[in-house]
N, C-alpha and C positions, 0 to 999 in steps of 0.2 A: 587623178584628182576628180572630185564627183561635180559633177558639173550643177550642178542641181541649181541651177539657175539661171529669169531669162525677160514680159514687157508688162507698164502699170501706167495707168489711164487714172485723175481724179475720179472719185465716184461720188452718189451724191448725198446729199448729207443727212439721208432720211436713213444708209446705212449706217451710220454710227450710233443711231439711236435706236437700236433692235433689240428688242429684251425679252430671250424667248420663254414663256411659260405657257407649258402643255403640249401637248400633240400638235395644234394647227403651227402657234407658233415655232415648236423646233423644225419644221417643215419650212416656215420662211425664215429661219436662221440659213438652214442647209443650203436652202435655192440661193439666199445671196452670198451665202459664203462662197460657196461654187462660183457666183456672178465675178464677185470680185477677185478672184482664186483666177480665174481666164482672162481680165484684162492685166492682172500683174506679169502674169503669164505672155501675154501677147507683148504686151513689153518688153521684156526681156528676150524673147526668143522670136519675138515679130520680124516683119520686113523692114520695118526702119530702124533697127538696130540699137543698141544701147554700148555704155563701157561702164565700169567701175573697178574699184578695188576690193582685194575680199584676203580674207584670213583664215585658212583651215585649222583645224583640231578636231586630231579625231581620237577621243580621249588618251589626249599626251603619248602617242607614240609615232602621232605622223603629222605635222606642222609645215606648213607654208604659206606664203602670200606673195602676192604679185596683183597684176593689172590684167584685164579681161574684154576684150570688147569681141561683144556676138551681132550678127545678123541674118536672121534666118540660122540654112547651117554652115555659115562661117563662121571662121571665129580667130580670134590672135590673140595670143597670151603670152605672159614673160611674170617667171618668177625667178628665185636667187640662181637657178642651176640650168633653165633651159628658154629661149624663144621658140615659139610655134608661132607657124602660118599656116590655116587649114582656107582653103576657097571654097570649097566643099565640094569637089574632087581628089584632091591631094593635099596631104598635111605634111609638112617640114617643121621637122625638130631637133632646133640647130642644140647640141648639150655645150656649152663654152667651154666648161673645162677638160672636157675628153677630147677637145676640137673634131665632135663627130654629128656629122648629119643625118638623120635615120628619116625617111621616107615613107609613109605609112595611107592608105589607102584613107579618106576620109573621114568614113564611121567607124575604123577598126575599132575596137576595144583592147589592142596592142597599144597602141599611142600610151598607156597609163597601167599600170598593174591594177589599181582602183577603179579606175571608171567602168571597170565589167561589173564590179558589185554593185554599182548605183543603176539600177533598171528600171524605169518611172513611166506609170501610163497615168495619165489625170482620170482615167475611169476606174482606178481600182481603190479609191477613197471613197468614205463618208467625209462629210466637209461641217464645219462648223468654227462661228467668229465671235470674238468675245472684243469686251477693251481688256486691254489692261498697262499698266503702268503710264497711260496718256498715250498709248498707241494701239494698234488694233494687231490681235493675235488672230492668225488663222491655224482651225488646227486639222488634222488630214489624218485619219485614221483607215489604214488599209481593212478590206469586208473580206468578206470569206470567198475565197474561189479566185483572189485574186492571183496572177503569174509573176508579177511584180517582184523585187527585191526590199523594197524599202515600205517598213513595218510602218511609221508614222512621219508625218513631219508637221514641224510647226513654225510657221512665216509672221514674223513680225514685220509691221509695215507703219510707215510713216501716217498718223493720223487726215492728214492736209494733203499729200502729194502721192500716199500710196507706193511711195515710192519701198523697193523692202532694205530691212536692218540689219535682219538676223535672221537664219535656219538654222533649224534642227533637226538634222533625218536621221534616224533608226534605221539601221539594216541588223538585221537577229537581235541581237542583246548591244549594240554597241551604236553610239549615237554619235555623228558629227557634227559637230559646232561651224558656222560659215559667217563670220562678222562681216558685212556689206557697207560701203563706205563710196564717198564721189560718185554715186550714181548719177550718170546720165544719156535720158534716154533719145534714139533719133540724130539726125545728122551725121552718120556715119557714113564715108565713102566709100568704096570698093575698093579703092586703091590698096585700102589700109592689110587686107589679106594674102595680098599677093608678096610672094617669097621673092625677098631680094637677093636673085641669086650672084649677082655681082660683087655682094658683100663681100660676102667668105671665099676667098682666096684657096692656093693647092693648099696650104696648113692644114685644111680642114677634110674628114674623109667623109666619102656620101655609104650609107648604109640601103639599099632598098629592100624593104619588108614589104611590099606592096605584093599579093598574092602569096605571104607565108604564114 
């Protein structure tokens, strides 16, 4: 699952009224969109953590949704088929219906068949913000030379709280959809990462992938 998401900050209201025409101005489009592009950013993927719910589609052959909360690079997640707990040493991922527990080194790109295809460096865009629909679009188009996997994306965000809606990311010819919902950022505890290994009973078997 592409994680492609992470912290947002209000910003202030002279950004919403940017209207670029010509060279100087698309120059102050880029620099704020960027601006506002790193505190969504720091939100979500910041030190004081966020949660929300989200809905993938990645043109109707791979769907899901569940509950998300990051901090830094922790994280704990639970949709229809598995819970994780990653602390950001060690990630457990309990599967319920296979009563199997698979153990996975933090940052593997194991954890997800997908998450190896979502590659994302914030330096391999051009950046540019529009309104539109009563909300603000940012849009992120990968430059030439970038290493990156993901061709474009495009972040719709809450006009007032910044908070985001929706993504859009292109990887080669194929775009996934990520509907954003109950965001909320900050107050998150530590607690909340840690694998409760008391839960899961013998039923259940431990798998270690860690160093495979």
């Amino acid at each position: 699952m592409p994680p492609e998401m992470r912290r947002i900050i209000i910003i202030l209201l002279s950004v919403l009224c940017l209207l670029p025409a010509g060279a100087a101005k698309k120059n102050t489009n880029s620099a704020e969109a960027r601006r506002v592009f790193d505190k969504v950013y720091e939100m979500v993927f910041g030190t004081q953590g966020c949660s929300l719910h989200y809905d993938v589609n990645i043109i109707s052959i791979y769907k899901t949704s569940g509950t998300i909360t990051y901090k830094g690079k922790k994280q704990r997640f639970t949709d229809e088929r598995v819970d994780t707990w990653n602390d950001g040493v060690t990630a457990y991922m309990v599967y319920r219906k296979k009563k199997t527990i698979e153990i996975h080194n933090a940052n593997s790109d194991k954890k997800d068949k997908y998450s190896g295809k979502f590659k994302f460096d914030v330096e391999d865009f051009d950046y540019s913000m529009k309104r539109e629909d009563n909300n603000i679009m940012l849009t992120l188009k990968q430059h030439k030379g970038a290493k990156g996997t993901i061709k474009e994306a495009k972040v719709t965000l809450d006009p007032k709280t910044l908070y985001p809606i929706h993504v859009k990311i292109k990887v080669a010819f194929i775009w996934a959809h990520i509907s954003i919902s109950n965001f909320r950022p900050g107050g998150i505890q530590d607690n909340v990462f840690v694998f409760p290994r008391n839960r899961y009973g013998s039923e259940y078997k431990y798998v270690d992938k860690r160093g495979k």
